[in-house]
C-alpha positions, -999 to 999 in steps of 0.1 A, spaced: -57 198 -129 -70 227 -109 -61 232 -70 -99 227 -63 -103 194 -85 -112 162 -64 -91 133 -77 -109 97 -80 -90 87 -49 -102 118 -25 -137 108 -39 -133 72 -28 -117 83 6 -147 107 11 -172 80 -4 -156 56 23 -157 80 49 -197 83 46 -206 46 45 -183 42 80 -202 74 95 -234 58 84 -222 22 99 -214 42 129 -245 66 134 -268 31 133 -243 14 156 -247 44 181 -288 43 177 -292 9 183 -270 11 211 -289 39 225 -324 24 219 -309 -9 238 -301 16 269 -335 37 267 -353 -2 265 -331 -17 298 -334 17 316 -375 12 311 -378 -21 323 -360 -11 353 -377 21 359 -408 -5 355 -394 -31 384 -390 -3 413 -410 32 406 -440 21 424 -420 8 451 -402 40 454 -425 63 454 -446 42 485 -408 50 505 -387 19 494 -345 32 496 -331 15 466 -296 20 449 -284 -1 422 -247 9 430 -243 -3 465 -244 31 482 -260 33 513 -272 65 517 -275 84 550 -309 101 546 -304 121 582 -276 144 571 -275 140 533 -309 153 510 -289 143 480 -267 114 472 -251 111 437 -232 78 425 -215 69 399 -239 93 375 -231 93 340 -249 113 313 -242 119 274 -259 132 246 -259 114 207 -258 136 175 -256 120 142 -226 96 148 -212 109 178 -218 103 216 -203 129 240 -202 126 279 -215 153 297 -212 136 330 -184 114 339 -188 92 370 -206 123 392 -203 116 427 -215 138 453 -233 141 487 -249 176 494 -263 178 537 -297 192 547 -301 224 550 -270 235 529 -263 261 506 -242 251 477 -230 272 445 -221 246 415 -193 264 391 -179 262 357 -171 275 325 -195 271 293 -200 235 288 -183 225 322 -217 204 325 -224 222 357 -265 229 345 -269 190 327 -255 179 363 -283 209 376 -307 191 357 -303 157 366 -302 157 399 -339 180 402 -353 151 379 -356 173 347 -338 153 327 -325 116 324 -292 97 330 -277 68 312 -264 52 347 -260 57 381 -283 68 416 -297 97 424 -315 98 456 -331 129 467 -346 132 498 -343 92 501 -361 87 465 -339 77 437 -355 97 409 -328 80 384 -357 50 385 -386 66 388 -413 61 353 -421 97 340 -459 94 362 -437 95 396 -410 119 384 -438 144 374 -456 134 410 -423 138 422 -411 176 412 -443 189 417 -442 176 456 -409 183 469 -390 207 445 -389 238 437 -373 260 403 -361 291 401 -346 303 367 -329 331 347 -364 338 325 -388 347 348 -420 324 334 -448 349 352 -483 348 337 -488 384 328 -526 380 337 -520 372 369 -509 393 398 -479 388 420 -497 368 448 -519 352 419 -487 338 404 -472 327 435 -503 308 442 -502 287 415 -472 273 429 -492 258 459 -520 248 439 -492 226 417 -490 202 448 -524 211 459 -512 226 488 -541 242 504 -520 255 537 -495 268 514 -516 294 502 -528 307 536 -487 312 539 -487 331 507 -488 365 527 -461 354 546 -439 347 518 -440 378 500 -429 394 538 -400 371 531 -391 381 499 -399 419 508 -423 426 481 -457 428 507 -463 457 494 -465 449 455 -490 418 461 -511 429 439 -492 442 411 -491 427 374 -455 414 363 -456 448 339 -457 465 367 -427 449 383 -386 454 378 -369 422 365 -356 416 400 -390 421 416 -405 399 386 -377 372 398 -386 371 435 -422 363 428 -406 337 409 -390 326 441 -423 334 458 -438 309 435 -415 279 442 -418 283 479 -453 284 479 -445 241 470 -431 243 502 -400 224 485 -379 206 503 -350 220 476 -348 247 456 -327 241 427 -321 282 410 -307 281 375 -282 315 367 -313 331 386 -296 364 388 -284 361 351 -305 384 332 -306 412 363 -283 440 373 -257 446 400 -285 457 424 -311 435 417 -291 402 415 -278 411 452 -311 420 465 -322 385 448 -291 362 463 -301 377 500 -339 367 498 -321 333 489 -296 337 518 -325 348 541 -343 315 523 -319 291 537 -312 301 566 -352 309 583 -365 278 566 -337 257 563 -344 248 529 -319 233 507 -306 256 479 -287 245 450 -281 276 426 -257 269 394 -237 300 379 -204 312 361 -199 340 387 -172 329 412 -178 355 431 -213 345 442 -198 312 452 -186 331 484 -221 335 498 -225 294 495 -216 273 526 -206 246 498 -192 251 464 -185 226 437 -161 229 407 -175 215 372 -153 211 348 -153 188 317 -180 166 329 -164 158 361 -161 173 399 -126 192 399 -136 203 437 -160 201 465 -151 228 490 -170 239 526 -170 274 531 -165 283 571 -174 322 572 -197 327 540 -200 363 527 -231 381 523 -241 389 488 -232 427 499 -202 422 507 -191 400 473 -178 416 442 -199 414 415 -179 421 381 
């Protein structure tokens, strides 16, 4: 017998092996279709009441909506493929205070942009609260989420999403007409003063540098007026200089308007600007540190 011949009993071990994959992968979907069908109903019960200002937790926290923006408990997230379920989020629990600056670290597959995701109501969890600004968005039907994001949040990510027809101040203003925020876009002048690019208003993104093209990207989420601004790697696809010149028009940000700012990356050195800092790692918080003296992003090592 040749060293690659399968014997009768390796074919009946793999044969095996299929059917209990198979008994396993339809075990896992109906489980999952149960959880997506209770998660519904419930989502159906309090949404509405939500969204008119009821507080409501399922697990008992009482959250303190003077000091904290965000309170996560018990948050658990995982994704299915074929038979397998992995966790992603194990048990999150996490308070972030008004006005704060936080960094959220980890490696590659730490979980640290899932737990990103979640808590700005882009995508879903399989149990848990997550109140943000006194809503919990955990139980809120897709209508209200949507409602939701567009009125009190704001995005910043690594891609820089500009409509290349538009100029600058065009593409900022389609942030405020999102929430149809009329006396946001009387502000839009303002804004760009903020983010020092007054000057290139009216500029197409072409016309821009990838770090310019990123703080009309900014420009655009402020014009929500957001209550937080949740920035994804933001200075991920930009140089040395352009990714410090971005983190101190978030710095400045934070600290004028007092607006919340929640910014995930793998750098550890931009962690030092933060006033908080939370460690990822696994699917679980390894740390929560306050930083007394931040730095400013000139002063951080970049490499």
């Amino acid at each position: 017998m040749s060293k690659t011949e399968v014997t009768q009993e390796e074919k009946k071990e793999i044969s095996k092996q299929k059917r209990e994959d198979k008994i396993k992968f339809k075990e896992a979907k109906k489980i999952q279709k149960q959880l997506l069908k209770q998660a519904a109903m419930t989502r159906k019960k309090y949404s509405t009441r939500i969204i008119r200002g009821d507080v409501i937790a399922t697990t008992g926290i009482k959250p303190d909506l003077e000091q904290h923006i965000i309170e996560v408990s018990q948050v658990r997230k995982s994704y299915t493929q074929g038979a397998n379920s992995f966790q992603v989020l194990k048990n999150i629990d996490l308070k972030i205070k008004r006005g704060d600056f936080v960094v959220i670290l980890g490696p590659s597959g730490s979980g640290k942009t899932t737990l990103l995701n979640v808590i700005s109501g882009l995508d879903t969890i399989d149990s848990g609260d997550i109140l943000v600004d006194g809503y919990n968005i955990a139980l809120l039907k897709d209508k209200h989420l949507t409602e939701f994001r567009r009125n009190k949040i704001g995005f910043v990510f690594q891609q820089y999403n500009l409509l290349p027809h538009l100029t600058a101040k065009e593409n900022a203003e389609v942030g405020a007409n999102l929430n149809r925020n009329k006396k946001s876009e009387l502000k839009i002048d303002k804004i760009f003063k903020m983010i020092w690019l007054e000057d290139h208003m009216h500029k197409f993104p072409y016309q821009l540098s990838g770090g310019q093209q990123q703080r009309v990207s900014i420009a655009r989420a402020l014009a929500k007026e957001p209550s937080i601004l949740f920035c994804d790697e933001p200075t991920g696809a930009l140089d040395e200089a352009t990714g410090r010149i971005v983190l101190e028009v978030l710095v400045n940000i934070n600290k004028k308007n007092k607006t919340t700012i929640i910014l995930v990356t793998h750098n550890p050195n931009i962690a030092e600007i933060a006033n908080s800092v939370i460690t990822i790692v696994n699917g679980g918080i390894q740390s929560y540190k306050t930083i007394k003296d931040p730095k400013s992003p000139k002063e951080i090592n970049w490499a």
